[in-house]
mmCIF file of the C-alpha atoms, coordinates in Angstrom:
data_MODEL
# 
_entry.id   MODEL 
# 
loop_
_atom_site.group_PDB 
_atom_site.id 
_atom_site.type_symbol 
_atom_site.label_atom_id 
_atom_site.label_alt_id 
_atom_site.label_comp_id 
_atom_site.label_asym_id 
_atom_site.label_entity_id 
_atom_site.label_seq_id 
_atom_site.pdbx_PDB_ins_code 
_atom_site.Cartn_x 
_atom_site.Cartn_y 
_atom_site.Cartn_z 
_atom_site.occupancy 
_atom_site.B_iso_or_equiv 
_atom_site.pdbx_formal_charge 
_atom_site.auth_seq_id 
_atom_site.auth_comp_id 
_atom_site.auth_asym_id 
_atom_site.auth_atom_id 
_atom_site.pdbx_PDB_model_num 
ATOM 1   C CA . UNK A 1 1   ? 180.722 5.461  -17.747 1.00 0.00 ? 1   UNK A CA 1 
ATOM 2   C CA . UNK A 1 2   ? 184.245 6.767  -18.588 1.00 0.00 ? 2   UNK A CA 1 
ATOM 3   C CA . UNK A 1 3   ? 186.242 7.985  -16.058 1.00 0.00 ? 3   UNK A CA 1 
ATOM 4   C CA . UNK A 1 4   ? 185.992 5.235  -13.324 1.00 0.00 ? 4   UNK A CA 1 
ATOM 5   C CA . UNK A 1 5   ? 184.936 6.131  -9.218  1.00 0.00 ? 5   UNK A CA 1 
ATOM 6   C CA . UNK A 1 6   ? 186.483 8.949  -7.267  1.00 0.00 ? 6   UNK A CA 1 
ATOM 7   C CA . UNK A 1 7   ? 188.945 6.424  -5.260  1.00 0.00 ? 7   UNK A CA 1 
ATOM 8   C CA . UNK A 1 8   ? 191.014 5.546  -8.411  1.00 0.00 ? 8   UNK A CA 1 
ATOM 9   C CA . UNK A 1 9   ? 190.900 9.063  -9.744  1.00 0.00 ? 9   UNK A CA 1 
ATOM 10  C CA . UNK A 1 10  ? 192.529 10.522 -6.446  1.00 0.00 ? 10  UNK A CA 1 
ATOM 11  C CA . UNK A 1 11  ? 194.937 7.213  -6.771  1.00 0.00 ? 11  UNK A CA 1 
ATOM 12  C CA . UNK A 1 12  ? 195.885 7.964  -10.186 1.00 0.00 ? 12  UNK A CA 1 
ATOM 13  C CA . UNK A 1 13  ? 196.138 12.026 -10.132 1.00 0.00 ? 13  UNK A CA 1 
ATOM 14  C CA . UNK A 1 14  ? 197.727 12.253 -6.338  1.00 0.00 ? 14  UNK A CA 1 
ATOM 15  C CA . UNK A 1 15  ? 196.900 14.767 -4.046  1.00 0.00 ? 15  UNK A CA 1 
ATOM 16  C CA . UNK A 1 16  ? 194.303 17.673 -6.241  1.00 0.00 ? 16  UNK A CA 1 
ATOM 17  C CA . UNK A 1 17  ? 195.280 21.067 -5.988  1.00 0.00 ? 17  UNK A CA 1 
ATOM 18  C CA . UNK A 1 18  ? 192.535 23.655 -4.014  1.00 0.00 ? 18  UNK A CA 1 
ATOM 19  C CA . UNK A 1 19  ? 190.527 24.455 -7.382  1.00 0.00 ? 19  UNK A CA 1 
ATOM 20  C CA . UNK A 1 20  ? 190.056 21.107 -8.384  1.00 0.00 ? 20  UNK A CA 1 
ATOM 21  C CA . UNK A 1 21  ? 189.132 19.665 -4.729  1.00 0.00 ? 21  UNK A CA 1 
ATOM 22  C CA . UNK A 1 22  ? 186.964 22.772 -4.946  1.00 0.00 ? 22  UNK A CA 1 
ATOM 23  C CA . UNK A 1 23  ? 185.268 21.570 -8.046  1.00 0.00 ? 23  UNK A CA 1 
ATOM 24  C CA . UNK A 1 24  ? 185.222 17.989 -7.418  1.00 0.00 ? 24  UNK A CA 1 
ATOM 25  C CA . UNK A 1 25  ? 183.583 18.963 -3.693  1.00 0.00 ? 25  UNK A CA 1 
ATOM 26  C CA . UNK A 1 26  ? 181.035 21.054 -5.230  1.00 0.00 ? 26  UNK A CA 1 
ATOM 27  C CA . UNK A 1 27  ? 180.205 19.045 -7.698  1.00 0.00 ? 27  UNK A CA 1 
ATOM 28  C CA . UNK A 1 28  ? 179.141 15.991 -4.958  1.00 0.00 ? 28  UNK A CA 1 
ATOM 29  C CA . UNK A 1 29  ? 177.625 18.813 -2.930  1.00 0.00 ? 29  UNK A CA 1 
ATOM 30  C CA . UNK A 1 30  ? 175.143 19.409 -5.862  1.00 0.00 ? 30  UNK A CA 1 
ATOM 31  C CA . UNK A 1 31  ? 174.641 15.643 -6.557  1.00 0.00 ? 31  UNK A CA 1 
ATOM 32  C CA . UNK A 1 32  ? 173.801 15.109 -2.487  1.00 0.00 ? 32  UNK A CA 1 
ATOM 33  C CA . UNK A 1 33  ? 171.360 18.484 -2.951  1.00 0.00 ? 33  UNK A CA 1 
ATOM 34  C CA . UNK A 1 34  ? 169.606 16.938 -5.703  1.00 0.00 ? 34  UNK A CA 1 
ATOM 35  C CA . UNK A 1 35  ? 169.247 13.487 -4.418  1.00 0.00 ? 35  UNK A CA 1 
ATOM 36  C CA . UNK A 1 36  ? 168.142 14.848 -1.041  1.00 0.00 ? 36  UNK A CA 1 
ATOM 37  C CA . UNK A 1 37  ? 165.490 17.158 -3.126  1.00 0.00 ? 37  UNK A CA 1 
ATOM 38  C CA . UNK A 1 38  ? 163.902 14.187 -4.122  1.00 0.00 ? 38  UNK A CA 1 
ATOM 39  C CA . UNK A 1 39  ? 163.595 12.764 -0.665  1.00 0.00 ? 39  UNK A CA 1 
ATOM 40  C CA . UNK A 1 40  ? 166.338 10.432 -0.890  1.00 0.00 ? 40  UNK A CA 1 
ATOM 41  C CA . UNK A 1 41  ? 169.313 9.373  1.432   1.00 0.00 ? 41  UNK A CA 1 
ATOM 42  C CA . UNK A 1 42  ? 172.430 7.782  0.040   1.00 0.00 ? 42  UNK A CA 1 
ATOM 43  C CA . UNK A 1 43  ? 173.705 6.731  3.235   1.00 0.00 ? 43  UNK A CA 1 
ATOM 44  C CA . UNK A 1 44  ? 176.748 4.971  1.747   1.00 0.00 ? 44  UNK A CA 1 
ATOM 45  C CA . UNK A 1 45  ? 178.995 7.879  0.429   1.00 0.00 ? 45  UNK A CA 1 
ATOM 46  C CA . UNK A 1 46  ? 182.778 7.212  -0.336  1.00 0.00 ? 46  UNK A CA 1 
ATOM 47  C CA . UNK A 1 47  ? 185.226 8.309  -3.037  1.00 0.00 ? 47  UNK A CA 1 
ATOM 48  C CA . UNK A 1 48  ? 184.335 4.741  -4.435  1.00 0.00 ? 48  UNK A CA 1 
ATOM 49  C CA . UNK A 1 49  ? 180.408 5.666  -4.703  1.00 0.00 ? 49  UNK A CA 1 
ATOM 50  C CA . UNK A 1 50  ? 181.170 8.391  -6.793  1.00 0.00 ? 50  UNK A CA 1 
ATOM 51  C CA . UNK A 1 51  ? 181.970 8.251  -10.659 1.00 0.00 ? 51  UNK A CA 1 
ATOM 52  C CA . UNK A 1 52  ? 184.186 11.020 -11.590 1.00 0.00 ? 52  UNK A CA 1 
ATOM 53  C CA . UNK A 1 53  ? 182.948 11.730 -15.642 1.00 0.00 ? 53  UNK A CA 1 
ATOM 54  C CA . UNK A 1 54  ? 183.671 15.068 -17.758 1.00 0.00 ? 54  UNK A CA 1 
ATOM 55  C CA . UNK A 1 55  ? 181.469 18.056 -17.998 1.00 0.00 ? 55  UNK A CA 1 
ATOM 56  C CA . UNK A 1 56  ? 181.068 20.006 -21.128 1.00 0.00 ? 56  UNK A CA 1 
ATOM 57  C CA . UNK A 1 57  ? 183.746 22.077 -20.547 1.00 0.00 ? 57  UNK A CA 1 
ATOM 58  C CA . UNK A 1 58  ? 185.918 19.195 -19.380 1.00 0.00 ? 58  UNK A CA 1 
ATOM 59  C CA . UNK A 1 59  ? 186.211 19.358 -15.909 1.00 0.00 ? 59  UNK A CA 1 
ATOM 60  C CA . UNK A 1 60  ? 185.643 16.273 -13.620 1.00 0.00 ? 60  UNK A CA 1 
ATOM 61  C CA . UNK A 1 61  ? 181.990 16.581 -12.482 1.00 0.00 ? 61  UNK A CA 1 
ATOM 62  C CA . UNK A 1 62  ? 180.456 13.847 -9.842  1.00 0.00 ? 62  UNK A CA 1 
ATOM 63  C CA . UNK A 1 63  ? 178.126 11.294 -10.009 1.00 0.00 ? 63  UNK A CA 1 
ATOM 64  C CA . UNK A 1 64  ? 176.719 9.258  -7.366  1.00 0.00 ? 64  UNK A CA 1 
ATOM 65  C CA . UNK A 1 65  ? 176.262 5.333  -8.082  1.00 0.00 ? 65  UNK A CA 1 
ATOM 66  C CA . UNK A 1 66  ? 175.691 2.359  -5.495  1.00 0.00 ? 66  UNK A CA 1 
ATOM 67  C CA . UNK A 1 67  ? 172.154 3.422  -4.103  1.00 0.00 ? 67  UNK A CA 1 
ATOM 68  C CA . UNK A 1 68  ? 172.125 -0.023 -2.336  1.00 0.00 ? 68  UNK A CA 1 
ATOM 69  C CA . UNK A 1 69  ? 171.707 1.217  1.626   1.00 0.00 ? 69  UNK A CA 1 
ATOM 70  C CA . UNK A 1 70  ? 170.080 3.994  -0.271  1.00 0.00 ? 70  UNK A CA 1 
ATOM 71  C CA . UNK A 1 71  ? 166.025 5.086  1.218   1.00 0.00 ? 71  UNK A CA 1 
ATOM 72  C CA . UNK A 1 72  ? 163.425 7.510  0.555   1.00 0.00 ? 72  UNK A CA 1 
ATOM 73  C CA . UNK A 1 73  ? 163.201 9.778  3.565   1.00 0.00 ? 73  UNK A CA 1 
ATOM 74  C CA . UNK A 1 74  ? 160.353 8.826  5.589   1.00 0.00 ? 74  UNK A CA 1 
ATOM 75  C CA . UNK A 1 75  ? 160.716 9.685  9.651   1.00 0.00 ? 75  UNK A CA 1 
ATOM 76  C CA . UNK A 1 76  ? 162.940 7.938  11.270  1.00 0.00 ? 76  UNK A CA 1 
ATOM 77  C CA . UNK A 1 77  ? 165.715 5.966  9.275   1.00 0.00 ? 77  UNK A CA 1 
ATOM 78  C CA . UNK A 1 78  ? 167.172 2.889  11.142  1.00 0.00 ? 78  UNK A CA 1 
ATOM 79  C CA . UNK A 1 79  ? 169.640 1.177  11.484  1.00 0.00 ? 79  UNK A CA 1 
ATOM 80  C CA . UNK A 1 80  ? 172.930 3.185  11.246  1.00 0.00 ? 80  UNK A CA 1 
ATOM 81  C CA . UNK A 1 81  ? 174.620 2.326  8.030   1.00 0.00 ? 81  UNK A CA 1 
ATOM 82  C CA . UNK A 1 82  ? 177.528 2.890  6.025   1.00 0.00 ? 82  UNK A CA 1 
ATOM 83  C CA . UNK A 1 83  ? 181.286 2.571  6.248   1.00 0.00 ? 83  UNK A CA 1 
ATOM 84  C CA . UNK A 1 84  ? 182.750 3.629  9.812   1.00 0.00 ? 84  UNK A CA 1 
ATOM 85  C CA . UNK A 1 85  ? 185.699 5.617  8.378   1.00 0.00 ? 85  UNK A CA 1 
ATOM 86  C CA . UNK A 1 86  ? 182.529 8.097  6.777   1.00 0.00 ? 86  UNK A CA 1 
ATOM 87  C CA . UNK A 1 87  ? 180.708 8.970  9.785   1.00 0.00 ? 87  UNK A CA 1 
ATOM 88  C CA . UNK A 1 88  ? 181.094 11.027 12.385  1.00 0.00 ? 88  UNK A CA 1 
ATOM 89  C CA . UNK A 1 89  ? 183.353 9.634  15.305  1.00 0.00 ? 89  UNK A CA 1 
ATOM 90  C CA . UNK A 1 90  ? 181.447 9.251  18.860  1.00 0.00 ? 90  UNK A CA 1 
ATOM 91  C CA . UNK A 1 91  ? 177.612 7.945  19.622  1.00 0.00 ? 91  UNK A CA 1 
ATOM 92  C CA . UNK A 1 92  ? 176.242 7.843  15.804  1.00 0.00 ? 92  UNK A CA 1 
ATOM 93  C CA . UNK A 1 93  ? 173.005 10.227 15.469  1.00 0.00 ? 93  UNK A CA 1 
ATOM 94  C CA . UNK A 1 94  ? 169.837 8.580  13.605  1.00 0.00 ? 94  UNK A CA 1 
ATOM 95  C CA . UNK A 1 95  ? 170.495 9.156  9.765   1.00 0.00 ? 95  UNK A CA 1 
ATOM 96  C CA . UNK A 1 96  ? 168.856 12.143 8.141   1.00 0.00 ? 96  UNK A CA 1 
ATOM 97  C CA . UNK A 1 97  ? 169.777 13.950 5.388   1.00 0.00 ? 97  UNK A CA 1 
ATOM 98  C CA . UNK A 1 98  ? 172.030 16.844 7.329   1.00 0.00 ? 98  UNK A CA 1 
ATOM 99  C CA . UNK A 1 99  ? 174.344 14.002 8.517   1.00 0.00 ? 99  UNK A CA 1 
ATOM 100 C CA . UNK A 1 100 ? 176.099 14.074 5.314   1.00 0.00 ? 100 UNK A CA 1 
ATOM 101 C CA . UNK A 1 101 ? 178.970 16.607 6.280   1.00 0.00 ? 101 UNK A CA 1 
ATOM 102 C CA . UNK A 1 102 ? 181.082 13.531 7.498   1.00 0.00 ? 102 UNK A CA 1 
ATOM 103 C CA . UNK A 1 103 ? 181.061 11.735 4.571   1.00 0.00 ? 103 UNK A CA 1 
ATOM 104 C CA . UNK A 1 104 ? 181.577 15.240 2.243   1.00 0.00 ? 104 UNK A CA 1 
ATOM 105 C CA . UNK A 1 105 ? 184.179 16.339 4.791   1.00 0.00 ? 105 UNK A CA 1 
ATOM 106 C CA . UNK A 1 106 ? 186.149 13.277 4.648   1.00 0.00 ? 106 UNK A CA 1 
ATOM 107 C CA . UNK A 1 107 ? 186.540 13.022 1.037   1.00 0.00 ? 107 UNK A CA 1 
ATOM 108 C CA . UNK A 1 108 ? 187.367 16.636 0.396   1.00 0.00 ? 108 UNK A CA 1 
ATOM 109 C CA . UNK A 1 109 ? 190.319 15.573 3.117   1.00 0.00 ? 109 UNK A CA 1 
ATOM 110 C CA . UNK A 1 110 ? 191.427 12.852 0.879   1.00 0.00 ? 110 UNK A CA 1 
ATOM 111 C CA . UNK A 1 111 ? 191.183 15.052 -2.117  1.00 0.00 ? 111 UNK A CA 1 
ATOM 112 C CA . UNK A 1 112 ? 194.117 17.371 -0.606  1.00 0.00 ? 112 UNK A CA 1 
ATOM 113 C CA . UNK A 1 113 ? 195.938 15.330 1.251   1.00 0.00 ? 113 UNK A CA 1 
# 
């Protein structure tokens, strides 16, 4: 896929301006919504999980990749996964599909910053 993962793209292009962290946020809030739709968890989100391609109007749309640690939501989801700088600080909560905000919040911090 052209474009390469969000980590090199915020590398390359330096701190993103409020739009296009808008955009770029958005756009991996709609990805999570879908995924989560179809009953499935990521549970590995990073700027390097997510492919950074152009939409039809050219603007830098997400995709997610790296579905590894990845499960169909089913009760209870054990054990706590994912990379420690992406989840919330403090005793980690069982995994569900509303604990994404840390890993959303974080990256929209390294988009501006």
């Amino acid at each position: 896929m052209e474009g390469g993962d969000l980590f090199d793209r915020i590398v390359e292009h330096g701190k993103y301006d409020e739009s296009g962290a808008r955009l770029l946020v958005r756009s991996m809030a709609l990805a999570i919504e879908h995924m989560h739709g179809l009953g499935v968890i990521h549970r590995d989100l990073k700027p390097e999980n997510c492919l950074v391609t152009k939409d039809e109007h050219g603007n830098d749309v997400i995709k997610l990749a790296d579905f590894g640690l990845s499960v169909v939501l089913a009760g209870d989801l054990h054990p706590t996964c994912g990379p420690p700088t992406h989840v919330a600080p403090g005793e980690p909560p069982p995994p569900s599909a509303r604990h994404v905000f840390p890993a959303l919040s974080s990256t929209c911090y390294f988009l501006s910053s």
